[in-house]
N, CA, C and O atoms as a printed pandas DataFrame, in Angstrom:
     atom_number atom_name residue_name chain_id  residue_number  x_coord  y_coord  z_coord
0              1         N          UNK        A               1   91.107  122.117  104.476
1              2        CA          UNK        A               1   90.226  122.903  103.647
2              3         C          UNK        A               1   89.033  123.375  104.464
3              4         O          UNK        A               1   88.639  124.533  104.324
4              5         N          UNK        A               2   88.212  122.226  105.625
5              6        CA          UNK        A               2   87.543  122.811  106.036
6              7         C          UNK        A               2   87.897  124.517  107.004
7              8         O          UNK        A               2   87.230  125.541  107.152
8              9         N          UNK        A               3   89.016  124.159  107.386
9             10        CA          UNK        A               3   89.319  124.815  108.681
10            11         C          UNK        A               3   89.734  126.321  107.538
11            12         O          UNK        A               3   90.440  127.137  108.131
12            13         N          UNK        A               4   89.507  126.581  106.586
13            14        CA          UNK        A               4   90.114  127.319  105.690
14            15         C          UNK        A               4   88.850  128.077  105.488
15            16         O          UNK        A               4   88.958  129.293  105.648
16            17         N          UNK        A               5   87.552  127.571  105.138
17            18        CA          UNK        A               5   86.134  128.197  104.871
18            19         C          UNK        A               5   85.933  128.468  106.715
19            20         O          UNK        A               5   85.658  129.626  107.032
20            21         N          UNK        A               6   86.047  127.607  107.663
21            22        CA          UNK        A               6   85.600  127.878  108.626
22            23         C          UNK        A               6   86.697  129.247  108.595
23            24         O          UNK        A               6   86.245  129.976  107.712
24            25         N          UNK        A               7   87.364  129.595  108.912
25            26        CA          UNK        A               7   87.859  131.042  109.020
26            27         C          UNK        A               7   87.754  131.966  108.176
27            28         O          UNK        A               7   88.328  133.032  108.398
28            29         N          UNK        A               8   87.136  131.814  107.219
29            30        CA          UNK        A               8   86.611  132.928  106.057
30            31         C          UNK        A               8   85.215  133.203  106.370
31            32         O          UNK        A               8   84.702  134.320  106.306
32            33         N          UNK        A               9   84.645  132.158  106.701
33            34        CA          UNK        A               9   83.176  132.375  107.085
34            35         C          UNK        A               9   83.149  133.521  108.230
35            36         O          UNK        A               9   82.721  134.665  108.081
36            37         N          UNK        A              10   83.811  132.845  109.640
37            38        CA          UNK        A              10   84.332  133.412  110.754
38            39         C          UNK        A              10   84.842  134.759  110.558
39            40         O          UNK        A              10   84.797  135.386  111.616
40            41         N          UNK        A              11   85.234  135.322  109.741
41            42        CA          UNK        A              11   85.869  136.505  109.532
42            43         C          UNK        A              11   84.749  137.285  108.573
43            44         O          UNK        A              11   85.023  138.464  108.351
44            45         N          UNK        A              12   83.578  136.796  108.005
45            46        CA          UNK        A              12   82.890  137.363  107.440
46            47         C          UNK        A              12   82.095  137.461  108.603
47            48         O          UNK        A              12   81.876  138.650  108.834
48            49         N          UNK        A              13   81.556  136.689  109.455
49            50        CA          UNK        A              13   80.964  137.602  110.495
50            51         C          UNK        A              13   81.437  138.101  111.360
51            52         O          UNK        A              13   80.588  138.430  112.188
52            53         N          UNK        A              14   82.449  138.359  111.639
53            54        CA          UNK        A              14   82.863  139.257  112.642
54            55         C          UNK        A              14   83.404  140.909  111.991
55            56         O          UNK        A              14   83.818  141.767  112.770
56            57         N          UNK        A              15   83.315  141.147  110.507
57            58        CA          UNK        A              15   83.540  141.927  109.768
58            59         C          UNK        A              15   82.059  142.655  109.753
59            60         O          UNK        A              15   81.796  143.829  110.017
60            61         N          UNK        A              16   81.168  141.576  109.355
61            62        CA          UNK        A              16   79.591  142.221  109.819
62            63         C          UNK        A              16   79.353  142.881  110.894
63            64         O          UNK        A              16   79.048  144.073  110.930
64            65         N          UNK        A              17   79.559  141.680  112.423
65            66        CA          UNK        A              17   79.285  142.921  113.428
66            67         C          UNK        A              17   80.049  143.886  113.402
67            68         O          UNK        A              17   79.457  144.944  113.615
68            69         N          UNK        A              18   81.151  143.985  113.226
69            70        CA          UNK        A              18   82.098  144.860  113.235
70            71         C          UNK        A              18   81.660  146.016  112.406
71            72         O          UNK        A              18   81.861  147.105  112.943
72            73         N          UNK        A              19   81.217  146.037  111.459
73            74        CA          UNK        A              19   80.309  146.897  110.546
74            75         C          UNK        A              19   79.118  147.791  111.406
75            76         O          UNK        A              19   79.254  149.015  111.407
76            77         N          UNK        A              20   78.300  147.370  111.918
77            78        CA          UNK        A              20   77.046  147.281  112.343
78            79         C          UNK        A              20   77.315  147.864  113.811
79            80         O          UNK        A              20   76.349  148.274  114.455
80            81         N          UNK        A              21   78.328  147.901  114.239
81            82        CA          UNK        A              21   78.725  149.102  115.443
82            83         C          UNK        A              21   79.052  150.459  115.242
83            84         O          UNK        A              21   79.625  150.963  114.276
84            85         N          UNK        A              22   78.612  151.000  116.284
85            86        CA          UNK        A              22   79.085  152.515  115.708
86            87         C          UNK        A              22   81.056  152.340  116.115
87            88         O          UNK        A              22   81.713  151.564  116.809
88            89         N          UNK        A              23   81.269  153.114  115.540
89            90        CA          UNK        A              23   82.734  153.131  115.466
90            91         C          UNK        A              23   83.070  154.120  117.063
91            92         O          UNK        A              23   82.426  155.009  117.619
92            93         N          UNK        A              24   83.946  153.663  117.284
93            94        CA          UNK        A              24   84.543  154.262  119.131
94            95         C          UNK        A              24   85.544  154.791  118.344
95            96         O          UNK        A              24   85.855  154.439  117.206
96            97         N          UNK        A              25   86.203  155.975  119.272
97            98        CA          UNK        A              25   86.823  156.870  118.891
98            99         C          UNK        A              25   88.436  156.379  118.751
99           100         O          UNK        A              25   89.320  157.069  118.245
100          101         N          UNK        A              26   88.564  155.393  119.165
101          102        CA          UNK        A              26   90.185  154.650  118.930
102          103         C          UNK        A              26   90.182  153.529  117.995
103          104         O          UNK        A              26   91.069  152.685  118.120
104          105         N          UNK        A              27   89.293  153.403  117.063
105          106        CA          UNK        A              27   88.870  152.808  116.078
106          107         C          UNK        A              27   90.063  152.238  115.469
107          108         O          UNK        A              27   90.177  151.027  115.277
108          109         N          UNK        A              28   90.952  153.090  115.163
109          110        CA          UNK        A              28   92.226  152.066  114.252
110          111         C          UNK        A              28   93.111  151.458  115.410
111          112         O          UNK        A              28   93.940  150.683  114.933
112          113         N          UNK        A              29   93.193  151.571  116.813
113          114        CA          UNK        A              29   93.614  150.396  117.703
114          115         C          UNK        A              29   93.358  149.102  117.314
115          116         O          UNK        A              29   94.270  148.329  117.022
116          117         N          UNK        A              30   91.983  148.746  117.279
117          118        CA          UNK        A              30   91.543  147.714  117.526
118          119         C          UNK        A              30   91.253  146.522  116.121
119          120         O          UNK        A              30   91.004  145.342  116.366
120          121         N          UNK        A              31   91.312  146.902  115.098
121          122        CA          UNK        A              31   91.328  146.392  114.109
122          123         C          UNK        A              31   92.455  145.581  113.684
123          124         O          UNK        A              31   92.372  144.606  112.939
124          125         N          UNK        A              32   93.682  146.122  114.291
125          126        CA          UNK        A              32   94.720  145.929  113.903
126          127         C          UNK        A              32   94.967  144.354  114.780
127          128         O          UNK        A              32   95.181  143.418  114.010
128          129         N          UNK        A              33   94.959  144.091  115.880
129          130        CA          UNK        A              33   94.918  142.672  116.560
130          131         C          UNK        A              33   93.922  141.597  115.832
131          132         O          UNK        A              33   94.086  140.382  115.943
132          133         N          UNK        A              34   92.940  142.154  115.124
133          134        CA          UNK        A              34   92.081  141.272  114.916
134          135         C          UNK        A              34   92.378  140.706  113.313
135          136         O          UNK        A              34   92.062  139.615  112.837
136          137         N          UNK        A              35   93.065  141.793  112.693
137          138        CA          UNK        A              35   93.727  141.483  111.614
138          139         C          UNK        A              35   94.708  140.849  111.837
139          140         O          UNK        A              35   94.994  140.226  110.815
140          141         N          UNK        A              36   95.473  140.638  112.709
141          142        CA          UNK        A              36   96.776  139.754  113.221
142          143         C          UNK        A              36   96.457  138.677  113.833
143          144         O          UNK        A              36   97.391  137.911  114.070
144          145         N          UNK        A              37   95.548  138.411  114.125
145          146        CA          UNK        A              37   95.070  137.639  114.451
146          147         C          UNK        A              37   94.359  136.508  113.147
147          148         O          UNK        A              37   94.649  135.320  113.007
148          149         N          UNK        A              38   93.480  137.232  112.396
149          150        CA          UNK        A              38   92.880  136.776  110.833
150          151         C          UNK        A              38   94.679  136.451  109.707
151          152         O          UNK        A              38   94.865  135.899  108.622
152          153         N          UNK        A              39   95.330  136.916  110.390
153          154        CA          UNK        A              39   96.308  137.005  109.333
154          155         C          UNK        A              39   97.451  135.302  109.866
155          156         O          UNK        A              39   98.097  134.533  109.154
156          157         N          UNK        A              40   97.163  135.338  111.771
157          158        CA          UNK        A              40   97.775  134.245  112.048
158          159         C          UNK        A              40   96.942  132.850  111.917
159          160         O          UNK        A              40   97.504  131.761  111.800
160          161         N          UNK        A              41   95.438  133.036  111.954
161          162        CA          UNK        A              41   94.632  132.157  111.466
162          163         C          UNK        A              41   94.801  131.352  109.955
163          164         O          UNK        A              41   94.348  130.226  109.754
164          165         N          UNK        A              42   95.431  132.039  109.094
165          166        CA          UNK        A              42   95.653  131.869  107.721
166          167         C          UNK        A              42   96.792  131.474  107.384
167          168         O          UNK        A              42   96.943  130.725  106.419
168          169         N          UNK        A              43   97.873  131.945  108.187
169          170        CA          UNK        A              43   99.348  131.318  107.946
170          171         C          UNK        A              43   99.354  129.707  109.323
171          172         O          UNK        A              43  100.270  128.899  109.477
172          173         N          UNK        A              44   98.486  129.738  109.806
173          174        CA          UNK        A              44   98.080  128.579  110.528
174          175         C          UNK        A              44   97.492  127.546  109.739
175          176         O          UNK        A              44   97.880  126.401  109.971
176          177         N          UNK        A              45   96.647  127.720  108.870
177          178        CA          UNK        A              45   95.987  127.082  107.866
178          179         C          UNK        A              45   96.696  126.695  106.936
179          180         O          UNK        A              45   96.765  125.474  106.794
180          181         N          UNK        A              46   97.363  127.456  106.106
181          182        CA          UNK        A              46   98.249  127.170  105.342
182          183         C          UNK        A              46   99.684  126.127  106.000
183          184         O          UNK        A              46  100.004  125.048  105.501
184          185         N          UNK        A              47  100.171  126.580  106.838
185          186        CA          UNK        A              47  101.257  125.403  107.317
186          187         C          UNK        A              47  100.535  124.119  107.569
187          188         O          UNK        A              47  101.131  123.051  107.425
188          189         N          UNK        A              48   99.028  124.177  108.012
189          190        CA          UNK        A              48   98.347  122.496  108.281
190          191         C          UNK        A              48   98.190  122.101  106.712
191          192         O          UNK        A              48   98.752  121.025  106.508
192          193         N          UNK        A              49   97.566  122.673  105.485
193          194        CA          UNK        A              49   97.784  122.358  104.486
194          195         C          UNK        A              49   98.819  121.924  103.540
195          196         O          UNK        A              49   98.817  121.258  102.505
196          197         N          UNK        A              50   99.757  122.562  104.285
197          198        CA          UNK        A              50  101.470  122.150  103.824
198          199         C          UNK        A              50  101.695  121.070  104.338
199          200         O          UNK        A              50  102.079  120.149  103.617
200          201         N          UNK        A              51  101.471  120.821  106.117
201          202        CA          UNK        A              51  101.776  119.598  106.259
202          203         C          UNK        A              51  100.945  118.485  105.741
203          204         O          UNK        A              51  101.610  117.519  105.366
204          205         N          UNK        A              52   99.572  118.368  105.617
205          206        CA          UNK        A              52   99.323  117.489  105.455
206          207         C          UNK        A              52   99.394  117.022  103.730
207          208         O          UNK        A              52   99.088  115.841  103.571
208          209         N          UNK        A              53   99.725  117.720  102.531
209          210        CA          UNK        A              53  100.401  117.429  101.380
210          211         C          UNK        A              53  101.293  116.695  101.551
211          212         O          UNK        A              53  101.462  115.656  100.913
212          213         N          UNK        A              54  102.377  117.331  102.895
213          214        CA          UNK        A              54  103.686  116.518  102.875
214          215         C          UNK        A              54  103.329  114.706  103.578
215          216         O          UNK        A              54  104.009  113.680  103.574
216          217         N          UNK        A              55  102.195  114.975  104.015
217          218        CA          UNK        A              55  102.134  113.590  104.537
218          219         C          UNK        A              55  101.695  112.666  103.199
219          220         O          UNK        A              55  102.225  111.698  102.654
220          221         N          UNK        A              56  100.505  113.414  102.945
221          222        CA          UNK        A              56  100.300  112.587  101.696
222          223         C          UNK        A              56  101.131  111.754  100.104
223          224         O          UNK        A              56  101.081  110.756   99.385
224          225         N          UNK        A              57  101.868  113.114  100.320
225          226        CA          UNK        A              57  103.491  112.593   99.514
226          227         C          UNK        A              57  104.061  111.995   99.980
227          228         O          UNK        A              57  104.856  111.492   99.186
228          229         N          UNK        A              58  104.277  111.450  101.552
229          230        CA          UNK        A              58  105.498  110.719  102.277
230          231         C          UNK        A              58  104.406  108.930  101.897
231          232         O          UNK        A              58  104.967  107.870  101.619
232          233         N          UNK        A              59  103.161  109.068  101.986
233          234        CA          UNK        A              59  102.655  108.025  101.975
234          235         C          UNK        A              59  102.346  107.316  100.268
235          236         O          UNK        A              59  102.254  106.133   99.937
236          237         N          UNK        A              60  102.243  108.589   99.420
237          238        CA          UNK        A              60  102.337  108.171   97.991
238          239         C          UNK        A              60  103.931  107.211   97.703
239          240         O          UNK        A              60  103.992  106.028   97.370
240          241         N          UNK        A              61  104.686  107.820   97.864
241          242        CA          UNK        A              61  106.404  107.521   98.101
242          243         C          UNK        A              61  106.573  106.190   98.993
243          244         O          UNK        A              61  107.454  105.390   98.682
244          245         N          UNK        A              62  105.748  105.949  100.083
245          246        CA          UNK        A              62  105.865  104.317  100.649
246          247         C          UNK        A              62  104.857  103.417   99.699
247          248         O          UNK        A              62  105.201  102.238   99.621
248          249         N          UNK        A              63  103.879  103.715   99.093
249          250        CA          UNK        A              63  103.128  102.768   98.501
250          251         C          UNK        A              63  103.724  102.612   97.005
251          252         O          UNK        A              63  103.617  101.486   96.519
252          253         N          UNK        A              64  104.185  103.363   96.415
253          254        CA          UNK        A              64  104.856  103.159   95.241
254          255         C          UNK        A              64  106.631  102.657   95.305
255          256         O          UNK        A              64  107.342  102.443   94.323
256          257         N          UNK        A              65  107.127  102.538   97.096
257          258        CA          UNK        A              65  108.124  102.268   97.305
258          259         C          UNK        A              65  107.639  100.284   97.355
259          260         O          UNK        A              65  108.302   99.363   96.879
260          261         N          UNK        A              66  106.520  100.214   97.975
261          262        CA          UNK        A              66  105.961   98.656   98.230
262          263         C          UNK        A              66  105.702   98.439   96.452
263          264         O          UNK        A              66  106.429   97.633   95.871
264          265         N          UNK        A              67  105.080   98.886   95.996
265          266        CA          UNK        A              67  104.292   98.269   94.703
266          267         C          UNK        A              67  106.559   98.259   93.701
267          268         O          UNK        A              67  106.872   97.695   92.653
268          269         N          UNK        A              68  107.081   98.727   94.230
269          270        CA          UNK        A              68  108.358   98.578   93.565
270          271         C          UNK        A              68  108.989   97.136   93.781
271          272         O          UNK        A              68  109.717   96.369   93.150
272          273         N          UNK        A              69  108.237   97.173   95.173
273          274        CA          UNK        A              69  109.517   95.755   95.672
274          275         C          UNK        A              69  108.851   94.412   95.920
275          276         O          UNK        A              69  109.451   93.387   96.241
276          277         N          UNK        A              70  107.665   94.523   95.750
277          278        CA          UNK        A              70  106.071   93.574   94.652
278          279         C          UNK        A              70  106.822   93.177   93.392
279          280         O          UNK        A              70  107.157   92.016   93.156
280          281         N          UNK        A              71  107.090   94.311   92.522
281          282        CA          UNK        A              71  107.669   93.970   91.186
282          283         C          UNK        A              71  108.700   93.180   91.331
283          284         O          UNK        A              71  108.847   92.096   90.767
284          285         N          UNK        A              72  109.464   93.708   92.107
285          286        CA          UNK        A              72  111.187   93.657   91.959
286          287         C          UNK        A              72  111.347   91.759   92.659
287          288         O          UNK        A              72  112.323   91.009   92.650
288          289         N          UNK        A              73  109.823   91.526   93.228
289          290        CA          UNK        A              73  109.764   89.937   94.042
290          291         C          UNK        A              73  109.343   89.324   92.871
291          292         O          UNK        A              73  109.866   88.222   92.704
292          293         N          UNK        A              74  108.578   89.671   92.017
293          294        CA          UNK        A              74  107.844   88.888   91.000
294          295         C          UNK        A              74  108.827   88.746   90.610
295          296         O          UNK        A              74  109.475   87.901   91.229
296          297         N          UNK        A              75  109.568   89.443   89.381
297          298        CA          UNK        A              75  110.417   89.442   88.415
298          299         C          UNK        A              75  111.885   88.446   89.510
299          300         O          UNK        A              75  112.510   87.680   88.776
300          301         N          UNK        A              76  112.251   88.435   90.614
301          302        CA          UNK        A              76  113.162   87.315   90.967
302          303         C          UNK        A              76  112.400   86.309   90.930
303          304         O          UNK        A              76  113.134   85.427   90.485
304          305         N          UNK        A              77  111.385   85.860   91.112
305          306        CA          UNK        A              77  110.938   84.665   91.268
306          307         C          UNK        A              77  110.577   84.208   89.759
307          308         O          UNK        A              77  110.709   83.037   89.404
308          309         N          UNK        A              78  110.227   84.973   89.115
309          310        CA          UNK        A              78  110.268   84.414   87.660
310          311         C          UNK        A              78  111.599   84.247   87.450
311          312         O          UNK        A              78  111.713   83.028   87.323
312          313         N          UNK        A              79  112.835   84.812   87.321
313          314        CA          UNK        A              79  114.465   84.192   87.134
314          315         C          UNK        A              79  114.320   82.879   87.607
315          316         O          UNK        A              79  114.523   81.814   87.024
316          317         N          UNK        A              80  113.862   83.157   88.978
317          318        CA          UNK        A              80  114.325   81.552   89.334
318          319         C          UNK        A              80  113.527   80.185   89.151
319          320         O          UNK        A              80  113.843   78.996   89.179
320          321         N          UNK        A              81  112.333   80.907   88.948
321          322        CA          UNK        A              81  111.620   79.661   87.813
322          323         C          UNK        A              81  111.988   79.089   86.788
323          324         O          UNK        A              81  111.904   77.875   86.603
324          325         N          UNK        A              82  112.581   80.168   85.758
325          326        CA          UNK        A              82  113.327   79.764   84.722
326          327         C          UNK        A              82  114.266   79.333   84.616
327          328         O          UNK        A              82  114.390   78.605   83.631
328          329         N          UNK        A              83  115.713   79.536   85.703
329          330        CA          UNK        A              83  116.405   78.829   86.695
330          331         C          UNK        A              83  116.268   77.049   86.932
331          332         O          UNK        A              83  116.929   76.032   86.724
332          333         N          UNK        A              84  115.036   77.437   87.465
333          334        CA          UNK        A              84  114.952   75.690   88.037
334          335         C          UNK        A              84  114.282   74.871   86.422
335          336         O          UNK        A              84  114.655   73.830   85.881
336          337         N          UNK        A              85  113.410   75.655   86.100
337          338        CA          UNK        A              85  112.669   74.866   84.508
338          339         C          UNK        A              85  114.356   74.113   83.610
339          340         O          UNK        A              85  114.589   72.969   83.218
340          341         N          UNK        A              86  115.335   75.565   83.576
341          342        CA          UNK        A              86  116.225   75.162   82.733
342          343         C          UNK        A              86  117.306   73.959   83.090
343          344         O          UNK        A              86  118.030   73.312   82.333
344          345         N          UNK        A              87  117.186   73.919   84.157
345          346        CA          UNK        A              87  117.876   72.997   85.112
346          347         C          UNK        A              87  117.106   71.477   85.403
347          348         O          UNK        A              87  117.846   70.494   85.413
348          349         N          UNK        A              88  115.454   71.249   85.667
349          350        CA          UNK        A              88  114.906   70.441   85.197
350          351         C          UNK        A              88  115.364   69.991   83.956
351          352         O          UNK        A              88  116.027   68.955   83.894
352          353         N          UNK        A              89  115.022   70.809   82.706
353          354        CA          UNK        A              89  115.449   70.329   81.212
354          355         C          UNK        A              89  116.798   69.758   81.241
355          356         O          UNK        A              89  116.959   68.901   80.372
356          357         N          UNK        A              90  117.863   69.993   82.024
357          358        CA          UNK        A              90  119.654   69.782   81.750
358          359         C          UNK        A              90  119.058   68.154   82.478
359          360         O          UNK        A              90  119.106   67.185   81.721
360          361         N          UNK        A              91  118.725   68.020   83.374
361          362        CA          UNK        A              91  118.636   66.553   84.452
362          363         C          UNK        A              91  117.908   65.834   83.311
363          364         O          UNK        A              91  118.330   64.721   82.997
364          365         N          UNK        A              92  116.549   66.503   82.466
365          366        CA          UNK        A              92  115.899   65.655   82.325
366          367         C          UNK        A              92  116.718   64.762   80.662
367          368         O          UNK        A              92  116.431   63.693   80.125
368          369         N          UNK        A              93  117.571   65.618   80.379
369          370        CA          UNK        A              93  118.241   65.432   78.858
370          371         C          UNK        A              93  119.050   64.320   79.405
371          372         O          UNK        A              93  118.728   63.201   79.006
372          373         N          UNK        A              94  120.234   64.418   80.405
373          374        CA          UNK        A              94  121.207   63.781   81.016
374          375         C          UNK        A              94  120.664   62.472   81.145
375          376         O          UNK        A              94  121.263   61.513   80.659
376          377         N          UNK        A              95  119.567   62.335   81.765
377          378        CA          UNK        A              95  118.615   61.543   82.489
378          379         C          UNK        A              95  118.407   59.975   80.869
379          380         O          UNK        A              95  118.678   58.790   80.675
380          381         N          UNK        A              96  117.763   61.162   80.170
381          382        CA          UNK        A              96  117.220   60.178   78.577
382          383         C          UNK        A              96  118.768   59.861   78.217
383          384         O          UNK        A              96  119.156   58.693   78.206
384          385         N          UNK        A              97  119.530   60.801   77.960
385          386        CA          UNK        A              97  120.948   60.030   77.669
386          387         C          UNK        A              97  121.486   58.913   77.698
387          388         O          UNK        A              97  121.678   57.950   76.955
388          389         N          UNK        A              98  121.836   59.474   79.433
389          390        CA          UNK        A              98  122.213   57.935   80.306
390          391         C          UNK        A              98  121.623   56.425   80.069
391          392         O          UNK        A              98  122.218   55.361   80.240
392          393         N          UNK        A              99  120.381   56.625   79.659
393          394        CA          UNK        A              99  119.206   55.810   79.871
394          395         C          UNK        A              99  119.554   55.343   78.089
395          396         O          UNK        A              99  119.594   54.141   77.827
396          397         N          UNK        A             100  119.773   56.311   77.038
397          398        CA          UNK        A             100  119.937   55.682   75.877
398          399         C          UNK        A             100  121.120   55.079   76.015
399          400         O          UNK        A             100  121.101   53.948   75.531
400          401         N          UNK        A             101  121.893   55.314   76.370
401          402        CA          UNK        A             101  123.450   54.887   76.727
402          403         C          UNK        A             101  123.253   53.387   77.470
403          404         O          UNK        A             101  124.283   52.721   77.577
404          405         N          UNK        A             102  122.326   52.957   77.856
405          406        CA          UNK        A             102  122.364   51.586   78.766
406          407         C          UNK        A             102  121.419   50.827   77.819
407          408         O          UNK        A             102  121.547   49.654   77.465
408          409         N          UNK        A             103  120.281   51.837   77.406
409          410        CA          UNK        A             103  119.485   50.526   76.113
410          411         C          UNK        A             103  120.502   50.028   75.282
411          412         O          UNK        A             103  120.695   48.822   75.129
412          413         N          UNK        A             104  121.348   51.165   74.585
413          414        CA          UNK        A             104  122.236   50.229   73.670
414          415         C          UNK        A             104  123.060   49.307   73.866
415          416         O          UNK        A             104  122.766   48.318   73.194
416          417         N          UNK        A             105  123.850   49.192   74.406
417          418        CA          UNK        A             105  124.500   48.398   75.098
418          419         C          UNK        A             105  123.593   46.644   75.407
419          420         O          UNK        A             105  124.033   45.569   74.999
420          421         N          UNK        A             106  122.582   46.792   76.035
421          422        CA          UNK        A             106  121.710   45.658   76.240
422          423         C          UNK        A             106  121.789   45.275   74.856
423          424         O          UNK        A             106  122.443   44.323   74.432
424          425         N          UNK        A             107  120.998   46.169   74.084
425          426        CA          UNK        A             107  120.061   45.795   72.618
426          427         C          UNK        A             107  121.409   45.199   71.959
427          428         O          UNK        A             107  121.066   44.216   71.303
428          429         N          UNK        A             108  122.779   45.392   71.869
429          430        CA          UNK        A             108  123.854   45.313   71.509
430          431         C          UNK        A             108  124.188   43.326   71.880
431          432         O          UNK        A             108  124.382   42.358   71.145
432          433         N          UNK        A             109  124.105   43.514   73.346
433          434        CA          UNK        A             109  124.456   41.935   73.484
434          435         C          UNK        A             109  123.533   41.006   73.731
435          436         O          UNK        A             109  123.733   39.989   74.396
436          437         N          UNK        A             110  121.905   41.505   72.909
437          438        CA          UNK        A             110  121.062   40.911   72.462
438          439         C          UNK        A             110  121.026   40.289   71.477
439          440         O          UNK        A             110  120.544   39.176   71.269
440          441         N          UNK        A             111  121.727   41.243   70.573
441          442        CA          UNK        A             111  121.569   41.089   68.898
442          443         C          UNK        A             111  122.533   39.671   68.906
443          444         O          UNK        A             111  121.904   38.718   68.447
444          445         N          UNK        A             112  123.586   39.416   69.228
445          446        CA          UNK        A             112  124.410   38.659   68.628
446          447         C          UNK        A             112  123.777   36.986   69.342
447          448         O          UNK        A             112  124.086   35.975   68.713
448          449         N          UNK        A             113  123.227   36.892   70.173
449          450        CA          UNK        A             113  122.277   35.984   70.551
450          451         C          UNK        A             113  121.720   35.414   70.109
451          452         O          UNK        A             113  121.682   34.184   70.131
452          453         N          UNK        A             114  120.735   36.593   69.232
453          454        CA          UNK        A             114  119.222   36.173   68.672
454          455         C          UNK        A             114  120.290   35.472   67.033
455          456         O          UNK        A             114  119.434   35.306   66.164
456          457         N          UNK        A             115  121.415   35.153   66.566
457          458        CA          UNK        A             115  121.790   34.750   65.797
458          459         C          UNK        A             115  122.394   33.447   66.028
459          460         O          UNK        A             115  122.912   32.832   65.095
C-alpha cells in the first residue's frame, strides 16, 4: 500500500514539472515512456499486492490448519480419558466383586461356628 501512494504521489510530481515546462516540439514522443513506465510501476504494485494477500492466505490456512489439529488432539485425548475412566470403573467393579465373593464365603464358615 505504501509503495502504491508512493507512486501516485511520484507521478503527481512529475506530472507538475512536466506541466510547468514549456512543451518541445516532439512532445507526444516523450510522454509515452513515462506513461509505460507509470503504467509498469502499477502493474508492479499490484502483482506485490497480489502476492502478498497470497501469503497472507497461505499463513491464515497454516494457523487454522494448527488450531484444527489442537482440536482434533484435545478431542483424542478426551476419548481416551474416557477410555481409561471406563476401564478403571470395569477393574474397579470386578475388583468389589471378587472381594464380595471371598467375604462370603469366610462370613459363611463363620456362621456355623459361632453355633
Amino acid at each position: 500500500m505504501k509503495n502504491v501512494i508512493a507512486t501516485l504521489i511520484a507521478g503527481l510530481f512529475a506530472t507538475a514539472a512536466f506541466a510547468q515546462t514549456p512543451a518541445p516540439a516532439a512532445a507526444p514522443a516523450t510522454p509515452v515512456p513515462a506513461a509505460k513506465a507509470e503504467a509498469k510501476a502499477v502493474k508492479a504494485d499490484a502483482k506485490e499486492h497480489k502476492e502478498v494477500v497470497k501469503a497472507e492466505a497461505k499463513e491464515a490456512k497454516a494457523v487454522a490448519s494448527a488450531h484444527e489439529e489442537v482440536a482434533s488432539a484435545k478431542a483424542d485425548a478426551k476419548v481416551e480419558k474416557a477410555k481409561a475412566h471406563e476401564k478403571s470403573a470395569k477393574t474397579k467393579a470386578k475388583a468389589k466383586a471378587k472381594a464380595d465373593k471371598e467375604v462370603k464365603p469366610a462370613e459363611v464358615a463363620a456362621a456355623p461356628a459361632a453355633k
